[in-house]
C-alpha positions in Angstrom: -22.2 19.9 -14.2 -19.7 18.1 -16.3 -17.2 15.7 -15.8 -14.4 18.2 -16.9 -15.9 20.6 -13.8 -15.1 17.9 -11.6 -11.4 16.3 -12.9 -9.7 19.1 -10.1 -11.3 17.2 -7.2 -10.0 14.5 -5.1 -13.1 12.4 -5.4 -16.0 11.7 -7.5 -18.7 11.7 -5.1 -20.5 14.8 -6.3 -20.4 13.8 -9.9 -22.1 10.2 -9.0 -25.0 12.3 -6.7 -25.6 14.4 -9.8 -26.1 11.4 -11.4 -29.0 10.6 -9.5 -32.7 11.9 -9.7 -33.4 14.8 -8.0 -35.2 13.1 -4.9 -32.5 10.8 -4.4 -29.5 13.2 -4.4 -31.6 15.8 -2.5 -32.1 12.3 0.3 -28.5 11.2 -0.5 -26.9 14.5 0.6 -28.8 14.9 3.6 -28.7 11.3 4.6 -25.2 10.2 4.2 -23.6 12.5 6.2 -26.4 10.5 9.0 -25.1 7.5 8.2 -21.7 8.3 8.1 -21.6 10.0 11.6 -20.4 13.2 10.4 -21.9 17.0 10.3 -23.7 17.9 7.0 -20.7 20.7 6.2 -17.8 17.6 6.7 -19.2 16.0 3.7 -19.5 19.0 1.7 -16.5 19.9 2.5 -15.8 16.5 1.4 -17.1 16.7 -2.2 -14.8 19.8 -3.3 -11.6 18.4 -1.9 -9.3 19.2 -5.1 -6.6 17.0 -5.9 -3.1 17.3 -4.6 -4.5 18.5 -0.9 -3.5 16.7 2.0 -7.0 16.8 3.4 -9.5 13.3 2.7 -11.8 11.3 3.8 -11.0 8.4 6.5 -10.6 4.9 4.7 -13.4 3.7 6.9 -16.0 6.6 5.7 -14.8 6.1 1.8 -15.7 2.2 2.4 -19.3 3.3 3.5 -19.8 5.4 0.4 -18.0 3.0 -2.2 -20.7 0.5 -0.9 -23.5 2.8 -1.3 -22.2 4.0 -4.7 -22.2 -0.1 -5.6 -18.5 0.7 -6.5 -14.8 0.6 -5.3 -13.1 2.5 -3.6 -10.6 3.3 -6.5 -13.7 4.3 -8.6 -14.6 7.1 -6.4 -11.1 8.5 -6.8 -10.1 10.7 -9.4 -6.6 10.2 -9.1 -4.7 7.3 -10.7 -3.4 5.2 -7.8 -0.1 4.0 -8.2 0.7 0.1 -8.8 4.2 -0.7 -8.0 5.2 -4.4 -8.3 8.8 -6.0 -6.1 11.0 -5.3 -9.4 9.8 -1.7 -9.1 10.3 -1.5 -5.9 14.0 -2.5 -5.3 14.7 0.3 -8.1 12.7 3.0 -5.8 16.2 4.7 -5.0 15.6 7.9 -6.9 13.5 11.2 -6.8 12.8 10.4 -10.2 11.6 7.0 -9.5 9.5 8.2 -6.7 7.9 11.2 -9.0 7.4 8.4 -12.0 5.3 6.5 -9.1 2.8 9.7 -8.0 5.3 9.0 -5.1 6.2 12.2 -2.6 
């Protein structure tokens, strides 16, 4: 599948498994749900998560996967995460502000 397939979801944990060789995305898929402590249909449920939806993963679970990605957390994510500095901040009076920010 290619990238473009996946820009719609929240996270880019699918695209990095189908990165992998086929024994160790057909390991990965059954094994990190394991070692994350959650059913096998969680996580899949977790892969297709489309951006804008409230669902998502818990911080603590996305730290486990970042690690065994070998990236950040921001790098599984396929939204751009807002960076608002103090200046930016005192001005945050607006609707328009907040919607400039990906704020809601």
């Amino acid at each position: 599948m290619s990238k473009s397939n996946h820009l719609g979801r929240k996270y880019s944990i699918l695209e990095k498994l189908e990165k992998m060789s086929l024994e160790q995305y057909r390991v990965s898929k059954n094994k990190l749900p394991v070692a994350l402590g959650v059913a096998k249909v969680t996580f899949k449920k977790w892969l297709y998560i489309k951006k804008g939806e409230k669902a998502g993963i818990p911080l603590e679970k996305l730290r486990i996967i970042a690690g065994y990605f070998n990236v950040t957390i921001e790098d599984l994510m396929n939204e751009e995460i807002p960076v608002i500095n103090y200046e930016q901040l005192k001005k945050l009076d607006t609707l328009e502000s907040k919607q400039k920010f990906g704020l809601k």
